[in-house]
C-alpha distance (Angstrom), angle and dihedral (degrees) to the residues before:
residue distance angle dihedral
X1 . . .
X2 3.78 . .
X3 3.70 98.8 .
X4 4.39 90.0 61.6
X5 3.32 124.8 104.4
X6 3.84 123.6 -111.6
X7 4.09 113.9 -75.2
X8 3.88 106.1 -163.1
X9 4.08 111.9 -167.9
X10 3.81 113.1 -152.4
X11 3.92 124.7 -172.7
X12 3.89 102.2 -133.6
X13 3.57 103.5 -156.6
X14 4.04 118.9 -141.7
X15 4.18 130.9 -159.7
X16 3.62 124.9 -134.5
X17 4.03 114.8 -106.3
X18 3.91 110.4 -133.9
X19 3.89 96.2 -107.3
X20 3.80 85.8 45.7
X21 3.57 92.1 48.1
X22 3.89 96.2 58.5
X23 3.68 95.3 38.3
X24 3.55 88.1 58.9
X25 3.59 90.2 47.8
X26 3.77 96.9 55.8
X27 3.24 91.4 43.2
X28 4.37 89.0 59.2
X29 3.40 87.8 54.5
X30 3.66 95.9 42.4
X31 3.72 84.0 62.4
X32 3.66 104.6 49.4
X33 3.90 86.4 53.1
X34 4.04 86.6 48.5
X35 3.46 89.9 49.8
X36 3.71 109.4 47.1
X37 3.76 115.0 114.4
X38 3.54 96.1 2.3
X39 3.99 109.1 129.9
X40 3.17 121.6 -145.7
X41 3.51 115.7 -76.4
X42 3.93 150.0 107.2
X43 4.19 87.8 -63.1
X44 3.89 97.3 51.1
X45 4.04 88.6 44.3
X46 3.68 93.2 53.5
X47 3.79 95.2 48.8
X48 3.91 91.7 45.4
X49 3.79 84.9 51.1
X50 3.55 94.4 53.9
X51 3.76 97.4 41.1
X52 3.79 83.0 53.9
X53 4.01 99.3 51.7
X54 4.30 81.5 50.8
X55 4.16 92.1 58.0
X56 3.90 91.2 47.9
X57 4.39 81.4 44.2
X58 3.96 90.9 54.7
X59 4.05 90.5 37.9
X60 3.75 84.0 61.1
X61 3.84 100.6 37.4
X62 3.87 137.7 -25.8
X63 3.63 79.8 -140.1
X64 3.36 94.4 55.9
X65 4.19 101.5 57.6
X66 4.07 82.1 39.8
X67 3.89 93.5 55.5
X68 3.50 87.8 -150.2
X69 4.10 135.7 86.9
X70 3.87 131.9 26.7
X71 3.77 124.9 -50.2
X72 4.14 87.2 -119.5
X73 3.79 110.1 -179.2
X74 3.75 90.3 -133.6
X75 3.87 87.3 73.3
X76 3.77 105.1 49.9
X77 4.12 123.3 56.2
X78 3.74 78.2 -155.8
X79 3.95 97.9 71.8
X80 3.83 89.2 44.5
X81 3.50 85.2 62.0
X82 3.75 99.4 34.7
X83 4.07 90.4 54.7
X84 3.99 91.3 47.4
X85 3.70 86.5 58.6
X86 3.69 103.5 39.1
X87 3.55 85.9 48.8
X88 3.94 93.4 64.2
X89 3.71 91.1 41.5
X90 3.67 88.0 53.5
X91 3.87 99.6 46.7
X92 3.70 88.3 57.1
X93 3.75 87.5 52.1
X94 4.17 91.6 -125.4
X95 3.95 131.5 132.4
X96 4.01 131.2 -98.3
X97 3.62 130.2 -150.3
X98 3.94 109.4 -152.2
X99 3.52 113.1 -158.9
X100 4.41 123.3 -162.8
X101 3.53 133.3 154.2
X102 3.54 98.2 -142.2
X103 3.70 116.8 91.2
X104 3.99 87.2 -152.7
X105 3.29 95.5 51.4
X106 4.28 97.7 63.5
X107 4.07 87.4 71.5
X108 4.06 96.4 53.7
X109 3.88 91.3 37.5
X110 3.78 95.0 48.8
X111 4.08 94.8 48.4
X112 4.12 77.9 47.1
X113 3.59 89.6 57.9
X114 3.63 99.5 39.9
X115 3.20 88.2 60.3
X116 3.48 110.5 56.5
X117 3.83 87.8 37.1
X118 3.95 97.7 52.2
X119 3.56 91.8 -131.1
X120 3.55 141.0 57.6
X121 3.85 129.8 -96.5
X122 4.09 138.2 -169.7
X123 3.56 129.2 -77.5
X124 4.07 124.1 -172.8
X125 4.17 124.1 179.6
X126 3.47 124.4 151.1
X127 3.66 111.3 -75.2
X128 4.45 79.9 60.4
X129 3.77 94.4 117.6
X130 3.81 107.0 -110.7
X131 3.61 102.5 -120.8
X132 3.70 96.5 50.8
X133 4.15 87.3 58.6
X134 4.03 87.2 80.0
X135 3.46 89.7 52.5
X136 4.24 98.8 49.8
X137 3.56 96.7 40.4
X138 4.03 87.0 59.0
X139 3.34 93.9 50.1
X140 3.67 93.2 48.0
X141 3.86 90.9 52.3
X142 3.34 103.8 41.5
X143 4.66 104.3 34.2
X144 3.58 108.7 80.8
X145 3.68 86.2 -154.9
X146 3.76 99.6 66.3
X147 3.90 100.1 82.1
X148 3.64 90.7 169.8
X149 3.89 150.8 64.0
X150 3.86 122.8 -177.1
X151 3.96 109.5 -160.0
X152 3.55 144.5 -175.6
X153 3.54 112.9 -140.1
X154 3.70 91.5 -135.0
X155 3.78 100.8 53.8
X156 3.62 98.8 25.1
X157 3.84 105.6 41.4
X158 3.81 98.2 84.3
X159 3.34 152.9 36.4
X160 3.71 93.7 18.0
X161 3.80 137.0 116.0
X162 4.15 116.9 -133.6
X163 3.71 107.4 143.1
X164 3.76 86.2 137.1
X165 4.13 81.3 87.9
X166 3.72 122.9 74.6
X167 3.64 90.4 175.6
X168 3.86 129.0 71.9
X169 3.71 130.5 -177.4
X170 3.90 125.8 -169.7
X171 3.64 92.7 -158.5
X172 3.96 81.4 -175.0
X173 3.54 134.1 4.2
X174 3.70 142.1 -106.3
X175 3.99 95.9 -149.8
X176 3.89 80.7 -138.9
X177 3.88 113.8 95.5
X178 3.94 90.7 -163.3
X179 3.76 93.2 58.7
X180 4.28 94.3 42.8
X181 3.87 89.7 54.3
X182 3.73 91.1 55.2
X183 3.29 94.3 54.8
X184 3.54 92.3 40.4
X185 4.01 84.4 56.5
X186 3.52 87.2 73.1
X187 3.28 99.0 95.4
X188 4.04 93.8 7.8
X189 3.86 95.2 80.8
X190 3.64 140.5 101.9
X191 4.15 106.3 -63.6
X192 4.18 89.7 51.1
X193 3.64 111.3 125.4
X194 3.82 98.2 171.1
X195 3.51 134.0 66.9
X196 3.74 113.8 -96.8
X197 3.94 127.6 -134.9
X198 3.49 112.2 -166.5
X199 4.19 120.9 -173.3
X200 3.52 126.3 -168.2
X201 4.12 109.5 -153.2
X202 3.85 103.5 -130.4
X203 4.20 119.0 168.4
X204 3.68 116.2 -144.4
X205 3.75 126.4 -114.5
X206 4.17 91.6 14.3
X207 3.20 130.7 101.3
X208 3.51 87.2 -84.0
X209 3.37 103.7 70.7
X210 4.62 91.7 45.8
X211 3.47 82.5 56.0
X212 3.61 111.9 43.9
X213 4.20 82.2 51.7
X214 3.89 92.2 45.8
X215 3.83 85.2 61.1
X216 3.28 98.9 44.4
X217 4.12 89.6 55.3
X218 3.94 88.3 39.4
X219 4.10 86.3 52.5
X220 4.01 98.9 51.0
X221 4.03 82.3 45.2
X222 4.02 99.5 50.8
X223 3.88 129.8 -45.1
X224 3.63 92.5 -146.0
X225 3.77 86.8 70.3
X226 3.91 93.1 73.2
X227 3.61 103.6 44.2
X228 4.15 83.9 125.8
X229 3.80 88.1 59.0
X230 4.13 112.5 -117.4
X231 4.02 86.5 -66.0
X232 3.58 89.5 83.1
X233 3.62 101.0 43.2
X234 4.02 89.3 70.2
X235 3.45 95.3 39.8
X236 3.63 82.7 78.3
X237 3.65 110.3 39.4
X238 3.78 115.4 95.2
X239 3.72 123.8 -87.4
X240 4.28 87.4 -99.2
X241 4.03 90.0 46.9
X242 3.70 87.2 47.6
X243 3.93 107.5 50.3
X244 4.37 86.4 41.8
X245 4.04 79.1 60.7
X246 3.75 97.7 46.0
X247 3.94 91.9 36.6
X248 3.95 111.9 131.1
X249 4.60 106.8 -133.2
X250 3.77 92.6 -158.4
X251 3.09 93.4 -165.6
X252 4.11 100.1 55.2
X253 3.87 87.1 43.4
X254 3.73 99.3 54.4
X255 3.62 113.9 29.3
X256 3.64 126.3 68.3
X257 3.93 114.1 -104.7
């Protein structure tokens, strides 16, 4: 891949809101209570999985673990951080791919987006009917007035051409480097001309942030090790391992570094 431009990954940190912060709180101690004598075993690594998938939920949104109320940016450190981007990608008039890999989050994100861009853009997840892909990936490549693509990682993170975008956002993350840089390779693929800045949307003192890191160490050891994705790797650490991962540092989540 001489010939390709450069692709530069930054971590784009993210603060807690207030209402985040406490939900994410109860929801730690919700955990340990879940948690207590449980052995090891399939039950205790389901319900850690679950209680895991409803951190990355309130990372993104509190709306989003609630199921209920607008995605306002004034409750998610993530939207701060996703407008401060979009608004540089916007001022140079170029095209971002935004990664999630909640179905339910492509709606809220997109009507984010549309917002800040004054027009609207594309989204594709899984229940977008497969022959109609062809037909929005076209238009996203070739109509310089779609600044925008909303994607889940599961139906949009292969297989499909979008070097149109210079810009990608993991709005949240996989925990599994192999399936990020396929998405990522998107736009990062033979056909880019530009430079591409890629930022992966991590919020301090959360889970997040002890996970993110316990990757990157796992990754200079051996990248076999986290074929499971980082999920996995705290399904089996012990109930006092697990809660100093999930821990909420007030302090680094909700005041300005």
């Amino acid at each position: 891949m001489a010939d390709l431009p450069d692709k530069t990954e930054v971590k784009a940190f993210c603060l807690l809101s207030g209402p985040q912060a406490a939900l994410y709180q109860k929801t730690v101690d919700e955990l340990e209570r879940a948690i207590a004598g449980l052995t090891q075993g399939i039950e205790r690594r389901g319900l850690v999985l679950a209680y895991l998938m409803r951190f990355k939920q309130i990372c993104n949104h509190p709306a989003h673990w609630l199921g209920e109320g607008a995605w306002d940016e004034a409750g998610s450190g993530k939207l701060t951080r996703l407008r401060e981007i979009v608004e540089a990608v916007a001022a140079k008039q170029e095209k971002v791919l935004v990664f999630t890999q909640f179905r339910e989050a492509t709606e809220p994100l997109a009507a984010f987006l549309e917002e800040l861009f004054g027009r609207p853009g594309l989204v594709l997840h899984g229940s977008t009917p497969v022959r109609a892909r062809g037909g929005i990936v076209k238009r996203f490549q070739e109509d310089a007035t779609v600044s925008f693509f909303v994607l889940s990682v599961k139906a949009g993170g292969t297989g499909l051409n979008l070097t149109a975008a210079s810009h990608v956002v993991h709005f949240d993350r996989w925990w599994n480097p192999a399936v990020e840089d396929q998405a990522t390779d998107r736009a990062y693929r033979i056909g880019q001309h530009k430079n591409v800045l890629v930022h992966k949307l991590v919020c301090r003192g959360t889970v997040e942030e002890r996970i993110d890191r316990l990757i990157e160490d796992k990754q200079k050891m051996v990248r076999g090790v986290l074929q499971g994705g980082g999920e996995t790797l705290l399904t089996e650490m012990s109930d006092e391992e697990l809660m100093a991962m999930v821990a909420l540092d007030l302090r680094r989540a909700t005041a300005e570094p």
